[in-house]
Backbone as CSV, one residue per row, in Angstrom:
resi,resn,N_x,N_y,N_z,CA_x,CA_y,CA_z,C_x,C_y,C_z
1,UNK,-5.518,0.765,-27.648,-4.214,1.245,-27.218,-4.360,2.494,-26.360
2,UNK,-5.383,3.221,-26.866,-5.477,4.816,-25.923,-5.829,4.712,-24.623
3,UNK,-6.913,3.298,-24.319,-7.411,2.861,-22.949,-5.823,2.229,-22.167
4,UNK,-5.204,1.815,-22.789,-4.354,1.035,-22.089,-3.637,2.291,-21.458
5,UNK,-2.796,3.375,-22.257,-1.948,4.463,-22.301,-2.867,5.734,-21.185
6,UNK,-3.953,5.556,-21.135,-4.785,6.206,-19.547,-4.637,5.586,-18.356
7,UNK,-5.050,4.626,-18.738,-4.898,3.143,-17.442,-3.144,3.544,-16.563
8,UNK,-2.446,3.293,-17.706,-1.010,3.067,-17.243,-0.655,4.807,-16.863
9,UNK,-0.902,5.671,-17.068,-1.010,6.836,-16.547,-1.284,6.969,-15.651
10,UNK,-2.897,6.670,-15.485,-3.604,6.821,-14.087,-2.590,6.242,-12.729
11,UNK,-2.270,4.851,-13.503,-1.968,3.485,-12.244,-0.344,4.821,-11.411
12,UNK,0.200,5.455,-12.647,1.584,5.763,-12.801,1.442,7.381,-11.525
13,UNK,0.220,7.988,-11.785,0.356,8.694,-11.168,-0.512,8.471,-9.546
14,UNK,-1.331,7.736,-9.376,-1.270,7.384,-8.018,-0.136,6.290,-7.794
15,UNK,0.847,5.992,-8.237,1.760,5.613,-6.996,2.661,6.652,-6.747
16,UNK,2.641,7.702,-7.520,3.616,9.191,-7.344,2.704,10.063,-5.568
17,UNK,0.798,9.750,-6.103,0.369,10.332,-4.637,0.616,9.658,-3.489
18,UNK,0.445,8.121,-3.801,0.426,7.098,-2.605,2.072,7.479,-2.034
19,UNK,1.899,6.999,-0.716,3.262,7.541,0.303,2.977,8.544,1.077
20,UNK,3.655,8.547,2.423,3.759,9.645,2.945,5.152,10.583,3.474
21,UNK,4.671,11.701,2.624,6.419,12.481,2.589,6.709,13.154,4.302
22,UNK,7.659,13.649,4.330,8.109,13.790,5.830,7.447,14.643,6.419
23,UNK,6.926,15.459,6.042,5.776,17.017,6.542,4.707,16.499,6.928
24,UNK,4.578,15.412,5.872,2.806,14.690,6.344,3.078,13.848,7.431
25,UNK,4.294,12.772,7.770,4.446,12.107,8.887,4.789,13.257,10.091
26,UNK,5.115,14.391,10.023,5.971,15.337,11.200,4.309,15.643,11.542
27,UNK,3.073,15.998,10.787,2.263,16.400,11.198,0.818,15.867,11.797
28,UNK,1.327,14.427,11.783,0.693,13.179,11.731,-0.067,13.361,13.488
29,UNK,-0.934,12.741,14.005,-1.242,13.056,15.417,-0.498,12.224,16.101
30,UNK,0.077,12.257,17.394,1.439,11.538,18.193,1.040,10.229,17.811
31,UNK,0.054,9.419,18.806,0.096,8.179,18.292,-0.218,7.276,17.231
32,UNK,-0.635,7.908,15.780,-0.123,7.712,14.660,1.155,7.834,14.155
33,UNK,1.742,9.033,14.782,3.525,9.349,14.254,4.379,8.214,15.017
34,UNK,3.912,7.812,16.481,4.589,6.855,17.185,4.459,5.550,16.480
35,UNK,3.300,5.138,15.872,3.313,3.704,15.087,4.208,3.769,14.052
36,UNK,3.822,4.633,13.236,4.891,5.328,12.014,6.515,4.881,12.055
37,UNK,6.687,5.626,13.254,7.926,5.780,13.671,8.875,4.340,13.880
38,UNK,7.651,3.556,14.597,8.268,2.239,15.370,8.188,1.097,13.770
39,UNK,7.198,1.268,13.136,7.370,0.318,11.740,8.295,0.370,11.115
40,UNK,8.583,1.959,10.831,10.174,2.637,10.082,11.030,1.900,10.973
41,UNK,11.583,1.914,12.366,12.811,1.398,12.751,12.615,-0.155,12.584
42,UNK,11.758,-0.495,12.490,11.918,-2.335,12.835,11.726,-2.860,11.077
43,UNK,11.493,-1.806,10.099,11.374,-2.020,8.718,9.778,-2.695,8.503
44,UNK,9.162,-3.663,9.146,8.005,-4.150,9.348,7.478,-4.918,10.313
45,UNK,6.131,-5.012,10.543,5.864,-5.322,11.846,4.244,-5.585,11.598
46,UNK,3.728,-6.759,12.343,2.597,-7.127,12.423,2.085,-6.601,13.373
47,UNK,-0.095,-5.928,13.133,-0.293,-5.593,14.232,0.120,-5.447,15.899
48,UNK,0.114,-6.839,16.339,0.403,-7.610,17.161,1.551,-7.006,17.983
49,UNK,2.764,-6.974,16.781,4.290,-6.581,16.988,3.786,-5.184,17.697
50,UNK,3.281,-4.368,16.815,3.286,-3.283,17.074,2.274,-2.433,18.415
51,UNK,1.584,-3.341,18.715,0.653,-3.266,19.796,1.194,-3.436,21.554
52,UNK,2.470,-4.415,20.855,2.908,-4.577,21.809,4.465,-3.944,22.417
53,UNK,5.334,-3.624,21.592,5.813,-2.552,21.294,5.569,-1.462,22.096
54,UNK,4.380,-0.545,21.795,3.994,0.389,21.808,2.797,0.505,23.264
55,UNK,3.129,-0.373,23.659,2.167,-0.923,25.318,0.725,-0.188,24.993
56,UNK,0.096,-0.723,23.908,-1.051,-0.197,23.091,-2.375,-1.526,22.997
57,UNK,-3.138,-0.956,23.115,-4.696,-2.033,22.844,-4.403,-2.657,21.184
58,UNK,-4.688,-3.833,21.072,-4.717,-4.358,19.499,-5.828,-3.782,19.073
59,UNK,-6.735,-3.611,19.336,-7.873,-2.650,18.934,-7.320,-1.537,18.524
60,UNK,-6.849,-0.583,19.168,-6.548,0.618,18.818,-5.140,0.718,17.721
61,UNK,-4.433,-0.052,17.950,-3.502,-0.466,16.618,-3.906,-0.617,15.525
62,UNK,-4.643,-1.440,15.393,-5.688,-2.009,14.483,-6.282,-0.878,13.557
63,UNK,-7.109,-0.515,14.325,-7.799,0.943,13.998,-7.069,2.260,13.475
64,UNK,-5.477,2.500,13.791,-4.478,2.865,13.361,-4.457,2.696,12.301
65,UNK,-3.672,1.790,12.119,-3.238,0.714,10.744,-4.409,0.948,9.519
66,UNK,-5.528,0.693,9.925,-6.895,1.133,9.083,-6.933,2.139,8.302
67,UNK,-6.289,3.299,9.275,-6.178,4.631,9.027,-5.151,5.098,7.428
68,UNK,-4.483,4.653,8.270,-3.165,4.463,7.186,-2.832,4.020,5.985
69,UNK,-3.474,2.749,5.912,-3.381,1.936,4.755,-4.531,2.986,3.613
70,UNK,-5.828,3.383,4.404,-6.385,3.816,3.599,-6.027,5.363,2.874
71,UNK,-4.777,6.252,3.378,-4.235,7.462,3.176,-2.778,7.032,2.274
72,UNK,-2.529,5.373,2.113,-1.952,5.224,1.332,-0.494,5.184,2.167
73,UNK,-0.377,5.399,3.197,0.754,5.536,3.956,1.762,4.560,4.473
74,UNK,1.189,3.033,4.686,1.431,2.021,4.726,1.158,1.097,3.546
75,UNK,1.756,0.045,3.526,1.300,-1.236,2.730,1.103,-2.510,3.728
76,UNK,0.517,-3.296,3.624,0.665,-4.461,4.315,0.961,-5.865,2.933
77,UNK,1.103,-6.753,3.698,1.578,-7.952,3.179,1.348,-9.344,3.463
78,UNK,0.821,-10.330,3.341,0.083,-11.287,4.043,1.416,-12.571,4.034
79,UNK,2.112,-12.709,4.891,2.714,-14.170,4.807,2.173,-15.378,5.417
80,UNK,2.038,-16.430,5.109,1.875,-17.278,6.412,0.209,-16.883,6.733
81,UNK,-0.593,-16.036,6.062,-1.525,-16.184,6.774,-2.292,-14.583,8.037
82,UNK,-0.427,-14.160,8.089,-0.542,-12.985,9.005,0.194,-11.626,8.200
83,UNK,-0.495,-10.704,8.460,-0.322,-9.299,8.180,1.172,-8.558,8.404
84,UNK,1.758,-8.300,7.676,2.865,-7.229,7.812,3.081,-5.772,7.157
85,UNK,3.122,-4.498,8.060,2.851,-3.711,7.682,4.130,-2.985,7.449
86,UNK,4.541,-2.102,6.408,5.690,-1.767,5.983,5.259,-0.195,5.995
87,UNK,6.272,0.743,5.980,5.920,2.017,5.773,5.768,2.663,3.987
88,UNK,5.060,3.272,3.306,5.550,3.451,1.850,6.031,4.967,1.847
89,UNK,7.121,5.227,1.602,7.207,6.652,1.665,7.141,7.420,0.483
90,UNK,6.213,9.230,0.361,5.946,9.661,-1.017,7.679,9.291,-1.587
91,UNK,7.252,9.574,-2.748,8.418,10.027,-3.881,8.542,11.832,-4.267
92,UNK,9.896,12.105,-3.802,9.816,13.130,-3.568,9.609,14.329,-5.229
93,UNK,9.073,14.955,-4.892,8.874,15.574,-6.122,9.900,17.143,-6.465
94,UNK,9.425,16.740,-7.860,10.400,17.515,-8.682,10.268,19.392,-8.443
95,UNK,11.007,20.149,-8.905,10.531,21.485,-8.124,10.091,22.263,-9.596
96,UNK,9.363,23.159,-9.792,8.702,23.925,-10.970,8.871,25.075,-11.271
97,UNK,10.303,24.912,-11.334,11.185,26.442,-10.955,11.501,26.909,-12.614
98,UNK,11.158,27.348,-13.641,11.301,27.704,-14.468,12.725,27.811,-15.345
99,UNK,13.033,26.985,-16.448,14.197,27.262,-16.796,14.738,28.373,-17.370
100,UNK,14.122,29.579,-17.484,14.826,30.699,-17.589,15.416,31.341,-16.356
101,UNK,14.961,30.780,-15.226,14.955,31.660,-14.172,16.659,32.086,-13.431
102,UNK,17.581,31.488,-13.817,18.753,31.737,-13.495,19.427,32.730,-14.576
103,UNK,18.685,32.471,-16.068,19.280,33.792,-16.533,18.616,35.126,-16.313
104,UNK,17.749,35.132,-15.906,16.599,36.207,-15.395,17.465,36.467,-14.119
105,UNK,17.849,36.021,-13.077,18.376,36.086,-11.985,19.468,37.237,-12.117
106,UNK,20.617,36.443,-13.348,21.752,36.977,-13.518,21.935,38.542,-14.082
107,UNK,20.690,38.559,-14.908,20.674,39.718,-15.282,20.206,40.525,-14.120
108,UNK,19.425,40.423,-13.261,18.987,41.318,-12.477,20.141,41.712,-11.234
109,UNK,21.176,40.407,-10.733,21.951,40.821,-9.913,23.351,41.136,-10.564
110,UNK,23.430,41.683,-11.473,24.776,42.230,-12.156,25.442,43.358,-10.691
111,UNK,26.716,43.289,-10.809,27.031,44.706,-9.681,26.990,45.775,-10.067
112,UNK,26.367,46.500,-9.797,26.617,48.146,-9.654,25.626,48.832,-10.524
113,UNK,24.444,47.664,-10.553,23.490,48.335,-11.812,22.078,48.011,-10.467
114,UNK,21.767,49.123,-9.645,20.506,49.043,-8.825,19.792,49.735,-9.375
């Protein structure tokens, strides 16, 4: 039971890393952010789609796509035989702001006590 309850942890917290949140796509190099960009509007798109699209070498798409899938940023999907690549975006995370910290706040900005 303890192997299973790691396993399902582990699996639980790389799909929290897998994705890419908006800072990591804004900082992405252009023609990675341009593939990015064009998968997001069309929802998914096969190499091919996107090679052509993007008046781009299938090679260099390709090699893209490579990139990506392995940073977790994409997913692909096989129908029919042929590849479709979808965008996965992070899950945005929670903030670690302390729950005392608004009564700590309050006490410190009372009026007329500097």
């Amino acid at each position: 039971m303890g192997i299973f309850k790691n396993l399902q942890k582990e699996v639980s917290e790389r799909d929290e890393r897998d994705g890419i949140s908006m800072p990591e796509l804004i900082d992405l190099d252009p023609p990675l952010r341009s593939l990015m960009n064009r998968i997001t509007r069309k929802e998914e798109l096969t190499a091919e789609q996107a090679a052509k699209s993007l008046d781009v070498a299938l090679e260099e798409v390709e090699e893209h796509l490579r990139y990506l899938l392995s940073k977790g940023y994409v997913v692909r999907e096989s129908r029919d035989g042929v590849w479709y690549y979808r965008i996965k975006l992070a899950r945005k995370r929670g903030s670690d702001i302390p729950l005392g910290i608004w009564s700590a706040l309050g006490e410190r900005a009372k009026p007329g006590e500097e």
